[in-house]
C-alpha positions in Angstrom: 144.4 117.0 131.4 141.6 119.7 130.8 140.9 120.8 127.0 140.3 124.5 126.6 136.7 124.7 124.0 138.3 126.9 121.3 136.0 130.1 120.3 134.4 130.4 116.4 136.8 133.0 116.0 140.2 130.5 116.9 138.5 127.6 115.8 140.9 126.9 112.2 139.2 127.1 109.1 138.2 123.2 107.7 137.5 122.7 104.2 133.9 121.7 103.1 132.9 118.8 102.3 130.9 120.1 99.2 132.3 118.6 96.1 134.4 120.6 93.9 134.9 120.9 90.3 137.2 123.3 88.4 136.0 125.8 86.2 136.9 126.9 82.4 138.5 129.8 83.9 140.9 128.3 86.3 138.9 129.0 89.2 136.9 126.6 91.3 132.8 126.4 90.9 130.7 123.7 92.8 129.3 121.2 90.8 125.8 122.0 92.9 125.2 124.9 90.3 124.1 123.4 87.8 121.7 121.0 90.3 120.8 123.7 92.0 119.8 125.7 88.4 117.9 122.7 87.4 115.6 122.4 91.2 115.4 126.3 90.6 113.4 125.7 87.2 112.0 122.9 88.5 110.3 124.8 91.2 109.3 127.6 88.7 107.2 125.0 86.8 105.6 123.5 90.4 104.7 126.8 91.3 102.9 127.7 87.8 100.9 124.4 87.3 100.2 125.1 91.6 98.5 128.6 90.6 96.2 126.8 87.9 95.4 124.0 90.4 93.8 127.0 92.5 91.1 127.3 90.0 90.6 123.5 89.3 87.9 121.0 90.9 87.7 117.9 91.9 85.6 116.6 88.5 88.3 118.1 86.6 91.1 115.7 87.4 88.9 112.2 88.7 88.4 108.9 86.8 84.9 109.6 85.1 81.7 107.3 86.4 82.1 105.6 82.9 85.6 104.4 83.2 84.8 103.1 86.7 85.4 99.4 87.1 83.7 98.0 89.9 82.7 94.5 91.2 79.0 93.3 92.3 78.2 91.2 95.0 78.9 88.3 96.0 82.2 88.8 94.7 84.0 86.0 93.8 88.5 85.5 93.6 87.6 85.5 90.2 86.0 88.3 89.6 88.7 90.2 91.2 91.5 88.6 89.2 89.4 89.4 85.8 88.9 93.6 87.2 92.7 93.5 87.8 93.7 92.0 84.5 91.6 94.6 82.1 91.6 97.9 84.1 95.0 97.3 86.2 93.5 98.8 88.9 94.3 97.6 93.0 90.8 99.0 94.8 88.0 98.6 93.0 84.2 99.9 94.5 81.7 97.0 95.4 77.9 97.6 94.6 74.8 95.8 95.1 73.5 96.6 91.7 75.4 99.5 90.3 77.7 102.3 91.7 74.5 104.0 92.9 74.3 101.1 95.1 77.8 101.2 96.5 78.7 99.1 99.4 82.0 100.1 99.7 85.9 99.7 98.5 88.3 96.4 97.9 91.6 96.6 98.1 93.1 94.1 96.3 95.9 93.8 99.0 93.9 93.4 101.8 92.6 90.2 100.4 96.0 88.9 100.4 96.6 89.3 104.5 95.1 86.5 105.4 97.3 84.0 107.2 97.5 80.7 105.0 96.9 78.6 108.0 93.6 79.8 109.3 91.0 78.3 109.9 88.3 79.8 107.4 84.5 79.3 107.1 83.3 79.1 103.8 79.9 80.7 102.3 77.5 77.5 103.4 79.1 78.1 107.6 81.5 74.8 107.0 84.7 75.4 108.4 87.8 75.1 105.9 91.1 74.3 106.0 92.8 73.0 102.8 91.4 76.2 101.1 94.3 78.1 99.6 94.7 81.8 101.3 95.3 83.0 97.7 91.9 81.7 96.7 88.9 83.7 99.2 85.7 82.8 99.3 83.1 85.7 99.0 82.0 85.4 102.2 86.1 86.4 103.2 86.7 89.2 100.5 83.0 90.6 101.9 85.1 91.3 105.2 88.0 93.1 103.1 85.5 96.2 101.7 86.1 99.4 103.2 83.7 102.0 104.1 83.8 104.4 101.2 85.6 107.8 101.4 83.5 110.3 99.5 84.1 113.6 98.3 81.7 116.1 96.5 82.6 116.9 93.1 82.5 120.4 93.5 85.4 120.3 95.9 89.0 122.3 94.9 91.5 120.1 93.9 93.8 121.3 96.5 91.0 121.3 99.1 90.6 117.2 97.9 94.6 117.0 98.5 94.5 118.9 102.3 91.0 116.5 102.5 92.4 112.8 102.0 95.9 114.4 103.8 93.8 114.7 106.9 91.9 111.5 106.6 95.2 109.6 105.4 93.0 108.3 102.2 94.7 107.7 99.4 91.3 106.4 97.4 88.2 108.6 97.4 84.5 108.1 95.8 83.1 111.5 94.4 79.7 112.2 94.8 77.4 114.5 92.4 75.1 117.0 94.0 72.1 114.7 94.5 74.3 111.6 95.9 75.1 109.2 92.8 78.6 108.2 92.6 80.7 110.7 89.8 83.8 109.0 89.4 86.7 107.8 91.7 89.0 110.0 92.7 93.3 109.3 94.0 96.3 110.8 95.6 97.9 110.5 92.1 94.6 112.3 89.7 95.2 115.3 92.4 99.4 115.5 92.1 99.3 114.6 88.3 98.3 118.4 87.1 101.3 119.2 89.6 103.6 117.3 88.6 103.2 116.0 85.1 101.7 112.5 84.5 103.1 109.5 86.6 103.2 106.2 85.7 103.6 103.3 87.7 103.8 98.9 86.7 100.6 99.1 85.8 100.3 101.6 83.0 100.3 100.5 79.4 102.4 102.1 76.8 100.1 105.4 75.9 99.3 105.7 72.3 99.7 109.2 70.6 96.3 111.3 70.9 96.6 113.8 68.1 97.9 111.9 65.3 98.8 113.9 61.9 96.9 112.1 59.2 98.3 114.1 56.0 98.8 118.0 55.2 95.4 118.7 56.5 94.1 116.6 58.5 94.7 115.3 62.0 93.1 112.1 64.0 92.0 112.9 67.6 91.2 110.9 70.4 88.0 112.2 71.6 89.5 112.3 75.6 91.9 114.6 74.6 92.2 117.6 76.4 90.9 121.0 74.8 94.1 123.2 76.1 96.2 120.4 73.7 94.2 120.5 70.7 94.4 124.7 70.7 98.1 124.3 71.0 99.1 121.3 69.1 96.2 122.2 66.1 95.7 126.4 66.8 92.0 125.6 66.8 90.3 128.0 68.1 88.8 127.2 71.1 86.2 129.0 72.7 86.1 128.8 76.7 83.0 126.8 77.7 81.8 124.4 80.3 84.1 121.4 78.8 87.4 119.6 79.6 88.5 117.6 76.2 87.3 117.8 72.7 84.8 115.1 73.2 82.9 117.5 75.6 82.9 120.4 73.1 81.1 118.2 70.6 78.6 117.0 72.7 78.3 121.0 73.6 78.1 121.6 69.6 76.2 119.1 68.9 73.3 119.2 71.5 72.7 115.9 71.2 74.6 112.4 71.0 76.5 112.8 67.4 76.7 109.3 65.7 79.4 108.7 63.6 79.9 110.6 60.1 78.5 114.0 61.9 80.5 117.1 61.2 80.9 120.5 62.9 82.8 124.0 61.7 85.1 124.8 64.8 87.2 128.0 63.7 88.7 127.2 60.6 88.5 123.3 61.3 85.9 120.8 60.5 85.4 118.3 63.1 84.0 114.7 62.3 83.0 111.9 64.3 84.4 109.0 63.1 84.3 106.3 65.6 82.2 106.1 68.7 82.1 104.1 71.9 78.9 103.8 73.2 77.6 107.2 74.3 81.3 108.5 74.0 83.2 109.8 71.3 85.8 107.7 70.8 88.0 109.3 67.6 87.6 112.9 65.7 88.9 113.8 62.3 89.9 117.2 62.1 90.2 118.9 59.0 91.7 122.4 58.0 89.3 124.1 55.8 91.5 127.6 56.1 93.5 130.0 53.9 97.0 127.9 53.2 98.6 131.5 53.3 97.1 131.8 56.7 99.9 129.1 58.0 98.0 125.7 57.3 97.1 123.2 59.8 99.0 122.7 63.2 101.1 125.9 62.9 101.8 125.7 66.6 103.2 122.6 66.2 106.2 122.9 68.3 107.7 119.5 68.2 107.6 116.2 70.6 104.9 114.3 71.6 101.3 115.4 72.0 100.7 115.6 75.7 98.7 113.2 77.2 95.8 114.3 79.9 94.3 111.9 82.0 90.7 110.7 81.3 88.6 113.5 83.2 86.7 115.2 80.5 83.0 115.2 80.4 83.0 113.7 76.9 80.2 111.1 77.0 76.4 112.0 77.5 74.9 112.0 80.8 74.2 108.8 82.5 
């Protein structure tokens, strides 16, 4: 018996499937609305933060040289299990001498695919095969580094992004002008201004940056970004070649501060109260205004402080 293909036009009308909620005025709305509001706002903020990532580099958003923690050869099960346990990191550069003498990149995981029953020679050329697979020697992690990706650290942040698409890199080395090592660079330092900050198993609880000490004054941590501090505090700013307060200081400053040293900002007073190394570590800022003027932290708007990652240039150069 032959079936005759109904036209769209006889076809019967079928309910859809979309879920269905009814509405305060009797009539029926789809419970999407309110999702779809939500992605719509959503996509409003994406496209913002995307317009200022036009105008950002690659130095901008990358783990400093300073907070780099790499291993030196030969490098030992050890040594890799200490890296992991204070920085939390899973790839870590391996140098020679220092990250100007980089070899190349560990990743902790590759370590890891090694069979357990292989055969495996150990540093001295003597084959062994009680050694646990867990427990390489440095002769076996040597064959785990990477060649190093590198990027220059003039490069656009979305150019970076299109960059380690192409490659399929998801860790990256960034290179100053003259070929020293400027920091390390991910997939997640480049979405982070895009998307807001993401935080995975191995991120500690963040402590507040901008911490309100008493009516006038306020505790800073020196990494904190400049565009917080002007909102949170309603310092004012200047533009200048700077990411966080730490790098306006040692703009101010002209030299290394040490701790006790003061500078007029606006109506603020900024002091150095603590610093690490050649990095300022904490900042006291004090309102020195007119109290009619509004006081201290008058755009306050509520919440947390935001919390930037560490990719100022708040430490002197190395």
């Amino acid at each position: 018996m032959s079936h005759r293909r109904e036209t769209p036009e006889q076809q019967p009308t079928r309910r859809s499937r979309r879920p269905w909620r009814r509405s305060a005025d009797g009539g029926t709305a789809s419970s999407r609305q309110p999702l779809d509001a939500e992605a719509s706002e959503q996509e409003r903020i994406i496209t913002e933060a995307l317009a200022d990532l036009r105008d950002m580099d690659v130095r901008e958003v990358m783990t400093p040289r300073v907070d780099v923690t790499y291993l030196t050869i030969p490098v030992h099960a050890d040594d890799i299990a200490r890296a992991v346990r204070t920085s939390g990191h899973s790839c870590f550069p391996v140098v020679h001498d220092d990250l100007d003498d980089l070899i190349g990149i560990l990743f902790v995981n590759d370590i890891f695919r090694t069979g357990r029953a292989e055969t495996r020679e150990s540093d001295n050329g003597d084959e062994s095969r009680d050694r646990d697979a867990t427990d390489p020697s440095p002769l076996e992690i040597s064959r785990k580094v990477r060649q190093p990706y590198l990027l220059p650290e003039s490069l656009g942040v979305l150019e970076a992004l299109a960059e380690m698409r192409k490659h399929h890199r998801a860790v990256a080395v960034v290179v100053d002008e003259y070929g020293g090592v400027a920091g390390m660079l991910t997939v997640k330092d480049l979405l982070e201004p895009l998307v807001g900050d993401l935080h995975d198993e191995f991120d500690e609880e963040e402590e507040a940056l901008i911490v309100r000490v008493d009516n006038t004054r306020w505790l800073i941590d020196g990494q904190t970004n400049v565009d917080d501090v002007r909102e949170r505090l309603g310092i004012e700013i200047p533009d200048g070649e700077y990411v966080t307060l730490g790098g306006l200081l040692f703009e101010r400053f002209g030299h290394i501060p040490a701790e006790g040293e003061d500078v007029r900002v606006g109506d603020w007073d900024l002091r150095v109260v603590e610093m690490d190394k050649r990095r300022v570590a904490q900042v006291v800022a004090t309102y020195a205004g007119d109290e009619a003027d509004g006081g201290p932290g008058v755009r306050h708007h509520g919440g947390g402080p935001g919390g930037p990652s560490a990719n100022g240039t708040g430490e002197a150069a190395g």
